[in-house]
N, CA and C of each residue as an Amber inpcrd file, in Angstrom:
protein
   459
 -18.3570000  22.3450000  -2.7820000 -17.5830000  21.3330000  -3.4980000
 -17.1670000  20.2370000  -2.5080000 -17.7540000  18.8200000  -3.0710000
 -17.0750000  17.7640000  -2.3100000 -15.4340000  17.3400000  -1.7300000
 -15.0340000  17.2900000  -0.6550000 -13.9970000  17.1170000  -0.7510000
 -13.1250000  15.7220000  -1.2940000 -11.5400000  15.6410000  -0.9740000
 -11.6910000  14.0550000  -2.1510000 -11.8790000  13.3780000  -1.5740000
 -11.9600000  13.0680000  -0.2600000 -12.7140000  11.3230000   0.4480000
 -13.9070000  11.3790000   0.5220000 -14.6100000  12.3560000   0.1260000
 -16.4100000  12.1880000   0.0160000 -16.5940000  11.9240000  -1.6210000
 -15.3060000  11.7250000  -2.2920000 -15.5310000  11.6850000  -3.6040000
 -15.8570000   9.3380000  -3.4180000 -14.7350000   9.3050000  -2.8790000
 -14.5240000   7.6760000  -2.6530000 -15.7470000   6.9210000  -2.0400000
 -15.5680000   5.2620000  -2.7180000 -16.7750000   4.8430000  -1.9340000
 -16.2170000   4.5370000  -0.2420000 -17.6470000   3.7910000  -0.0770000
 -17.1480000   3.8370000   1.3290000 -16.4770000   2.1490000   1.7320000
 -15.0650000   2.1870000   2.5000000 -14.7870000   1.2260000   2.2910000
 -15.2670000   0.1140000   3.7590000 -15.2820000  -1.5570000   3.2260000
 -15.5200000  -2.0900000   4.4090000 -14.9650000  -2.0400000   5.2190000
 -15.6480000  -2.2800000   6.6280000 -15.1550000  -2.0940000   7.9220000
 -14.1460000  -3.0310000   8.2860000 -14.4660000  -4.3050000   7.6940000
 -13.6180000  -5.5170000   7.8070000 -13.2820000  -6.0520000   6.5650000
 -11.9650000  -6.5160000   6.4140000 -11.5330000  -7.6730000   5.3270000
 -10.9540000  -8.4440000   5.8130000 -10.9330000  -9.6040000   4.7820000
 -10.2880000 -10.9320000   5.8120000  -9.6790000 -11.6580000   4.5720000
  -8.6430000 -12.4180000   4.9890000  -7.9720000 -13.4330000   4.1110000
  -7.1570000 -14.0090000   4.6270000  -6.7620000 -15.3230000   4.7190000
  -6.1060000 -16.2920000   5.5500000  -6.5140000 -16.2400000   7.1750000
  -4.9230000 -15.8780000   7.4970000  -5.4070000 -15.3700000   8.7980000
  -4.6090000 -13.9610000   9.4290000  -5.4300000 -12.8900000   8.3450000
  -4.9850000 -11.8120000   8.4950000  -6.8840000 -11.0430000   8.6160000
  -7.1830000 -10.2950000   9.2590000  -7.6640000  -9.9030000   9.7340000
  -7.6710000  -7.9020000   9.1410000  -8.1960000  -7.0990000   8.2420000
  -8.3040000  -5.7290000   8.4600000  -9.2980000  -5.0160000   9.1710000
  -8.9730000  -4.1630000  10.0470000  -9.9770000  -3.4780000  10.4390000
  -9.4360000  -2.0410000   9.8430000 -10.9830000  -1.5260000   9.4030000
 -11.0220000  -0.1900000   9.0340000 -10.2250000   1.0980000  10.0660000
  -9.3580000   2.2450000   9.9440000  -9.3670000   2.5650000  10.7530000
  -9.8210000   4.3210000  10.1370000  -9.3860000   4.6050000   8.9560000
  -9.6970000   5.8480000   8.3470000  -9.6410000   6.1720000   6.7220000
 -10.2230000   7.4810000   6.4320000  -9.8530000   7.3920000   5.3290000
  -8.8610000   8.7750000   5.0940000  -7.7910000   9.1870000   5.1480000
  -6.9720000  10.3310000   5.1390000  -6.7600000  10.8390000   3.7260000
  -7.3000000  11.9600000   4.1490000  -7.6450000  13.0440000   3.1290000
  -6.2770000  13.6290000   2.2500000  -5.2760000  13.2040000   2.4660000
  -3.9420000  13.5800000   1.6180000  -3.3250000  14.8150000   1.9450000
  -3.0130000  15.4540000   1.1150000  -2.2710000  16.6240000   1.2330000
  -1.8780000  17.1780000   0.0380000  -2.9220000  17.3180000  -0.7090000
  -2.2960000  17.4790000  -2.1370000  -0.8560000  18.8380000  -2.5760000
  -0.7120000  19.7150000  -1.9750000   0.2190000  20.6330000  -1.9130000
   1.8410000  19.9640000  -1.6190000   1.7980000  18.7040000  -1.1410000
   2.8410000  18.1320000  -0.8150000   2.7150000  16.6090000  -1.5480000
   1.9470000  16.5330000  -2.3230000   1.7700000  15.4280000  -3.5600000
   1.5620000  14.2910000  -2.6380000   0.6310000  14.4960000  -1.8010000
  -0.1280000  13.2210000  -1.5730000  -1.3000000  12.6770000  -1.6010000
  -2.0950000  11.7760000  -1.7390000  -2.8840000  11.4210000  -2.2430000
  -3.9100000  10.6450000  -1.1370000  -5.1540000  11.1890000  -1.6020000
  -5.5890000  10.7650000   0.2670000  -5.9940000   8.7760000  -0.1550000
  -6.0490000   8.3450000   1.3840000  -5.7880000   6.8520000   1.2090000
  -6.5720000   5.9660000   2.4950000  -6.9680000   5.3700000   1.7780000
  -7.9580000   4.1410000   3.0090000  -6.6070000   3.4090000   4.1420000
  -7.3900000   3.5050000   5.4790000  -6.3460000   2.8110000   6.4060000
  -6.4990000   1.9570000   6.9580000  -5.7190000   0.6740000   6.6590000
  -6.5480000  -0.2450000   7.5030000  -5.2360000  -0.7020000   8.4240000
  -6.0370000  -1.3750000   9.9960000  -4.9660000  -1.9550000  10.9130000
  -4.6500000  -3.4240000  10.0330000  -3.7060000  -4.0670000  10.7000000
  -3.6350000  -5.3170000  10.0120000  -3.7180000  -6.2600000  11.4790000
  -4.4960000  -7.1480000  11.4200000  -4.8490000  -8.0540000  12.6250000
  -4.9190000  -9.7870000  12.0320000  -3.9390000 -10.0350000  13.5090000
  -4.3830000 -11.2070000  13.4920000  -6.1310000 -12.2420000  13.6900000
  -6.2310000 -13.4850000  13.6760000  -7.5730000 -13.7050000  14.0830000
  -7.9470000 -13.5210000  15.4390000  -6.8170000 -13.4960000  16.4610000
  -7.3430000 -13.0680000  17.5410000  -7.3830000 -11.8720000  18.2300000
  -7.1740000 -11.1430000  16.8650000  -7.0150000  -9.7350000  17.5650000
  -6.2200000  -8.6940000  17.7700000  -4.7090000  -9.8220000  17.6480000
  -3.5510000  -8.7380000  17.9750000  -2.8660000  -8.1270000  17.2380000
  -2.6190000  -6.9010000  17.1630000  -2.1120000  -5.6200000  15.8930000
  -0.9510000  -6.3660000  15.3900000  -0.5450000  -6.4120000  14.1730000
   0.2430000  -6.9780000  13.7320000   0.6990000  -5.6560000  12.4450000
  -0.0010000  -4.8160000  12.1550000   1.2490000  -3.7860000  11.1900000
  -0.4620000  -2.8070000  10.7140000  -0.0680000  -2.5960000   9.8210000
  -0.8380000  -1.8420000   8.6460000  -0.7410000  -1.4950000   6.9520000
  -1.6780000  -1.3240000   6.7250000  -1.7030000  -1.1600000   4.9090000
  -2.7470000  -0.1850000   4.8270000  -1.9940000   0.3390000   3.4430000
  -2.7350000   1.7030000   3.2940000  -2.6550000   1.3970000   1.9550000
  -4.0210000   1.9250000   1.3440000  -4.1330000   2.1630000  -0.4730000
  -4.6940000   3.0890000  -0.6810000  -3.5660000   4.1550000  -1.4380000
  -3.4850000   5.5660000  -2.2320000  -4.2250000   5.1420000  -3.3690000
  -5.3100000   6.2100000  -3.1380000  -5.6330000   6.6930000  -4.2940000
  -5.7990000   7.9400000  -5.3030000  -5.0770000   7.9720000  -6.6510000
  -4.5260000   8.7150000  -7.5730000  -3.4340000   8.1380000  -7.9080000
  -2.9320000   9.2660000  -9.0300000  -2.0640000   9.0220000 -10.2170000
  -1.0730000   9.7460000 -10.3630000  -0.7700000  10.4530000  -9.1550000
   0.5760000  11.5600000  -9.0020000   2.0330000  10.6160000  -9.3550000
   2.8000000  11.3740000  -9.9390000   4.1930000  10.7800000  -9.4030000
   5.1150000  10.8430000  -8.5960000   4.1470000  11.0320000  -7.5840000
   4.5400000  10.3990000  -6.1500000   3.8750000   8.9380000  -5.7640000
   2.7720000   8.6290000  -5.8010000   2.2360000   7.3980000  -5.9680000
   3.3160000   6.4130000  -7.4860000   3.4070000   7.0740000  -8.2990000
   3.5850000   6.2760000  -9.7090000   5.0500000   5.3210000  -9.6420000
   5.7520000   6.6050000  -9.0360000   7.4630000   6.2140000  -8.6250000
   7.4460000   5.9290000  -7.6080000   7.0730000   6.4600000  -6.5070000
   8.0480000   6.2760000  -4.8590000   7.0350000   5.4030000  -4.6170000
   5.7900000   6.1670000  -4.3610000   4.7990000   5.6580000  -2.9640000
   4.0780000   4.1080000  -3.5200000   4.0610000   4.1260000  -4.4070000
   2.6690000   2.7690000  -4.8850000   1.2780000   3.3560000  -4.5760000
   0.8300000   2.5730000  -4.8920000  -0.9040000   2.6510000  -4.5310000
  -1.0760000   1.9640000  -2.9940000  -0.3110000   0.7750000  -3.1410000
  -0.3620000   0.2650000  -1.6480000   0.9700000   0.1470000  -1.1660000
   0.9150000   0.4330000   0.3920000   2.0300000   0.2290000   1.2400000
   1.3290000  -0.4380000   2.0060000   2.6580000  -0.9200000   2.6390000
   2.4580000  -1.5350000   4.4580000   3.9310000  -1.8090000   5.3030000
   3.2830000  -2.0840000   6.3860000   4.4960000  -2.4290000   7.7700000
   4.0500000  -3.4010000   8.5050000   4.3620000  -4.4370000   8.3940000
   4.4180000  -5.2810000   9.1840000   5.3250000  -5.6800000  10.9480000
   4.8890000  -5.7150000  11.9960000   5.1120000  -5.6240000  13.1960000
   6.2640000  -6.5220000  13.1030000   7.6040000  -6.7730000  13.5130000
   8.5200000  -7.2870000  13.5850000   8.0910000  -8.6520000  14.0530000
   7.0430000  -8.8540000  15.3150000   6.9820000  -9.8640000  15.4080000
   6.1620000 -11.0650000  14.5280000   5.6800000 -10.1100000  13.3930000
   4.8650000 -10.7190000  12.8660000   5.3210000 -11.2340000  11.2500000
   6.6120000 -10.5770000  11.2240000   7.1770000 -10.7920000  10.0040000
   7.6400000 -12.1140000   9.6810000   7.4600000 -12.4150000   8.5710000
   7.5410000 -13.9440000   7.8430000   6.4930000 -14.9760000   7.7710000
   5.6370000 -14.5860000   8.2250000   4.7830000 -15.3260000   8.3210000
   3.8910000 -14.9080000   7.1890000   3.8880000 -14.1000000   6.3220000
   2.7800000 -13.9430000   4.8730000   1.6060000 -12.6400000   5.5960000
   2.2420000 -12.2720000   6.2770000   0.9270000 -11.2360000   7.0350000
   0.9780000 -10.0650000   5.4340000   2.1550000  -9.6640000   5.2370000
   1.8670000  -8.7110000   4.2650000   1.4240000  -9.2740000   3.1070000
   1.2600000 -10.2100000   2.8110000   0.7580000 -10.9080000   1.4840000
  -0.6770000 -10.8450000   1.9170000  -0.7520000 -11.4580000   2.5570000
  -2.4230000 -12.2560000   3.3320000  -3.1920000 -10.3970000   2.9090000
  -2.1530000  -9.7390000   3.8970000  -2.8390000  -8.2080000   3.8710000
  -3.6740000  -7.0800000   2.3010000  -2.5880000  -7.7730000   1.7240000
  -2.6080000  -7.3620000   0.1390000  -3.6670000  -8.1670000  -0.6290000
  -4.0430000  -9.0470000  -0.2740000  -4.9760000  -9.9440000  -0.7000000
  -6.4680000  -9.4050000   0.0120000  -6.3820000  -9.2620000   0.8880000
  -7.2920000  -8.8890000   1.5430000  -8.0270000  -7.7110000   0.8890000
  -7.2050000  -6.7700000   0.4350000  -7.4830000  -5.1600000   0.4950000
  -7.8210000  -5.1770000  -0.9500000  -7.7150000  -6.1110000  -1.9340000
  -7.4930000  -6.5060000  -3.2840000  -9.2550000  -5.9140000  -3.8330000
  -9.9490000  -6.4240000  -3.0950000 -11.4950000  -6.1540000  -3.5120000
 -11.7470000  -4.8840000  -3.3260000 -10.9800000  -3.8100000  -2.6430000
 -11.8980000  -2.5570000  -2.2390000 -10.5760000  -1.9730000  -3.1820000
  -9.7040000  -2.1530000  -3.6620000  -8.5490000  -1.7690000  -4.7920000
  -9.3010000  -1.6210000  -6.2400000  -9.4920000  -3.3080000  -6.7920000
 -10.6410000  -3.5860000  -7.3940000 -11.1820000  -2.7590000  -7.9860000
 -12.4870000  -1.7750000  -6.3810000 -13.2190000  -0.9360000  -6.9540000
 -12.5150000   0.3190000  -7.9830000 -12.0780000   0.5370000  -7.6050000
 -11.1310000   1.6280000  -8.6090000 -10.5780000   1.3540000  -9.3620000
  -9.1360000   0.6020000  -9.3810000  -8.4520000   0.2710000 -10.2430000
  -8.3570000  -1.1120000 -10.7000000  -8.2320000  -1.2020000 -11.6640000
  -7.8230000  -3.1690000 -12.6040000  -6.5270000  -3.2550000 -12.1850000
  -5.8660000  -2.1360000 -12.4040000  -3.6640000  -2.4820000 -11.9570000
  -3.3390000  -1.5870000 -10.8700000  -2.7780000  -1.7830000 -10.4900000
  -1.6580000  -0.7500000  -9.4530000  -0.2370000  -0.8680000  -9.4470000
   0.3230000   0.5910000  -8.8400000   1.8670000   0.1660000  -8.8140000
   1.9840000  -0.1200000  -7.3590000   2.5530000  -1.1220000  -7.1330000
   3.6070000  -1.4070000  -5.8750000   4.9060000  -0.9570000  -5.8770000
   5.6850000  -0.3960000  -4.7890000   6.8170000  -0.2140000  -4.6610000
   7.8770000  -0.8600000  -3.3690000   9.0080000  -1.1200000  -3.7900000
   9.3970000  -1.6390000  -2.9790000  11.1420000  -1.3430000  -2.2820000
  12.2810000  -0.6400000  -1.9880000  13.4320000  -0.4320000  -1.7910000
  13.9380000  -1.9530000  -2.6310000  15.5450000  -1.7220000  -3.1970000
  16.1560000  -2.6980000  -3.6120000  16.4630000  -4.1330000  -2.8430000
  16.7270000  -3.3800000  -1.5000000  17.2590000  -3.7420000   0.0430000
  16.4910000  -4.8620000   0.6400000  15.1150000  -4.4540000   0.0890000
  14.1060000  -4.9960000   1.2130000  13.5630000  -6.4030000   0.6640000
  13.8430000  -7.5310000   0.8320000  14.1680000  -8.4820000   0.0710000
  12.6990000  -9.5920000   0.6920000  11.8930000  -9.0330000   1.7280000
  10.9390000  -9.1820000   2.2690000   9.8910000  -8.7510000   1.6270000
   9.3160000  -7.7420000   1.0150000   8.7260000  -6.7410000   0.5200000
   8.9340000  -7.9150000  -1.0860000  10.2530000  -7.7810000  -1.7420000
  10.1620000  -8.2770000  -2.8140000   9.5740000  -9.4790000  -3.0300000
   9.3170000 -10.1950000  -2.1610000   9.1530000 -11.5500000  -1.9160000
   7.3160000 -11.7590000  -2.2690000   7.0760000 -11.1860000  -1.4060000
   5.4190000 -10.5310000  -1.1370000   4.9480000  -9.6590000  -2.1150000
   5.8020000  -9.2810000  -3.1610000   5.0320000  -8.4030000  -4.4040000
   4.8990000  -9.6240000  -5.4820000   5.9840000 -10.4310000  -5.2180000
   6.3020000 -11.6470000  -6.4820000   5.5810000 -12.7900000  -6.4400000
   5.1940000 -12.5000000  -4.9020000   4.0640000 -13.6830000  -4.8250000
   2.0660000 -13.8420000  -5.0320000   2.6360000 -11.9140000  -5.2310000
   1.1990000 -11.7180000  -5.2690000   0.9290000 -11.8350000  -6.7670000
   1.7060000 -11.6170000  -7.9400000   2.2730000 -12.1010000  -8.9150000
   2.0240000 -10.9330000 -10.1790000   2.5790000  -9.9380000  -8.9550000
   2.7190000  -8.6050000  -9.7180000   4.2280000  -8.6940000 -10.8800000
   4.0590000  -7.9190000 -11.6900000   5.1840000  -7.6160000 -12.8700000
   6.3020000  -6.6880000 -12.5250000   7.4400000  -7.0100000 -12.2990000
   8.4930000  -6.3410000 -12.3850000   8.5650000  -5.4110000 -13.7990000
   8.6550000  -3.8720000 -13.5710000   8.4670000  -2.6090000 -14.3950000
   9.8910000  -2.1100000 -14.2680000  10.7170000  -1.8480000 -13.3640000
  12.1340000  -1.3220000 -13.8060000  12.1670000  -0.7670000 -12.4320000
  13.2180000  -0.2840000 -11.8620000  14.1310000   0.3460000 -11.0470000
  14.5720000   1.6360000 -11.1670000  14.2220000   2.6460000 -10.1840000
  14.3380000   4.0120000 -10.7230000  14.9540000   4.4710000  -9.9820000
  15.5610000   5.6960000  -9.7060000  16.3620000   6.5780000  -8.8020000
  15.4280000   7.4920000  -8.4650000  15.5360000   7.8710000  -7.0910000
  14.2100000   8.6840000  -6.2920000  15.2750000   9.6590000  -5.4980000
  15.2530000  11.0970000  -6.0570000  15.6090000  11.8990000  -5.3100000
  15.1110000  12.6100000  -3.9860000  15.9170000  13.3230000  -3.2530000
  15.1650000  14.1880000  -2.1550000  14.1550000  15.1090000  -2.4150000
  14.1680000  15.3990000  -3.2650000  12.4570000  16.3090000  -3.6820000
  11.6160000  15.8130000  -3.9570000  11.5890000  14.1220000  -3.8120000
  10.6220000  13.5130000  -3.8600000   9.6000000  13.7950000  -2.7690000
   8.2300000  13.5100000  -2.8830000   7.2630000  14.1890000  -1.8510000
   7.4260000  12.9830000  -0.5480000   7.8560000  13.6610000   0.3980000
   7.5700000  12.1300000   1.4140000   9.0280000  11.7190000   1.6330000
   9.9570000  11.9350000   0.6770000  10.9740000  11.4530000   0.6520000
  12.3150000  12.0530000   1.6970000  12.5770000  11.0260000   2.9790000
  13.2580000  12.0210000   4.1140000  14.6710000  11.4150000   3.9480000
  14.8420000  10.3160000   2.7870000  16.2660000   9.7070000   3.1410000
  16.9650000  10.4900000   1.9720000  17.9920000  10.0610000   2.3910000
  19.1450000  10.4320000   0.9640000  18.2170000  10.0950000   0.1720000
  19.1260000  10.2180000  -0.9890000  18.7560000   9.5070000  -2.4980000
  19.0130000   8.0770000  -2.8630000  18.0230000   7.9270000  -3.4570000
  17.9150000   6.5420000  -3.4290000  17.2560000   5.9080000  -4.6260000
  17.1000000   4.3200000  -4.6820000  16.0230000   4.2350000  -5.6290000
  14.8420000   2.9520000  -5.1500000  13.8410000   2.8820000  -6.0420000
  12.7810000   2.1180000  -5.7710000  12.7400000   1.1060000  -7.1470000
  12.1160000  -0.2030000  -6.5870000  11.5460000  -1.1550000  -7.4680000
   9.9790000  -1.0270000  -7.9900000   9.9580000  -0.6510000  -8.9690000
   8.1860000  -0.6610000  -9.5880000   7.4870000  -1.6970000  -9.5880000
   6.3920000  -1.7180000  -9.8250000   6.0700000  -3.5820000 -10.2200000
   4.2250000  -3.1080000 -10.2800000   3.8320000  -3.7980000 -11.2370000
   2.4650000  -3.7840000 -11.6080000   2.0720000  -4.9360000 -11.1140000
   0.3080000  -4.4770000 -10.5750000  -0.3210000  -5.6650000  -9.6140000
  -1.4860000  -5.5270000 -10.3930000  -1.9520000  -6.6570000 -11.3080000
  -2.8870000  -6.4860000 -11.6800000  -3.4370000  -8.1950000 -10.8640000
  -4.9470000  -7.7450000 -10.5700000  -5.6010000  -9.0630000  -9.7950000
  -6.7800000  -9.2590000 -10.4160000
């Protein structure tokens, strides 16, 4: 029996948009016993090269992806923040998303007013605000809650 990243296609080595730069780095096989969902990794690079964060897109339909996690995350390098790297990034990754899905959920903390900025611009739909407990999978903080938002491209 195939395992689930030999189920996935194979994704490109490179994506590009503005001047954000992905390089492939893996595809991680999840953990399904702990509700995770395995997920393409890409670095996030500038044009000349220099690491600037990462983005990752889960794939499945757990509700751990549905509520907490999204389909896509990322982190952007402090020094690299404000400048649209996580937008540029999300744009980028949009075609190998695409292959699978027409929508996704994004998630985002209430707090993070950076993050919100970059989901609204990608011109995803605000879905509602939920409360995310500690038995959430992944979940190491108190309790808390998350912003939903549908990305359809």
């Amino acid at each position: 029996m195939p395992s689930n990243t030999e189920l996935l296609p194979k994704p490109p080595e490179v994506l590009l948009f503005g001047a954000v730069r992905l390089q492939f780095v893996r595809i991680s096989p999840g953990d399904e016993a702990r509700g995770y969902a395995p997920f393409y990794n890409y670095r996030i690079e500038t044009t000349d090269g220099k690491e600037a964060g990462h983005i990752n897109f889960r794939v499945g339909d757990s509700r751990h992806i549905m509520i907490y996690a999204g389909h896509i995350g990322y982190e952007v390098l402090e020094p690299f923040r404000g400048k649209r790297f996580a937008y540029q990034a999300c744009m980028a990754i949009a075609p190998l998303v695409r292959l699978l899905y027409e929508e996704v959920i994004i998630t985002c903390d209430p707090d993070n007013f950076g993050s919100m900025r970059t989901i609204e611009k990608l011109g995803a739909a605000f879905l509602e605000e939920v409360a995310v407990g500690s038995e959430e999978a992944g979940y190491t903080r108190k309790p808390g809650r998350k912003r939903r938002y549908l990305w359809k491209r």
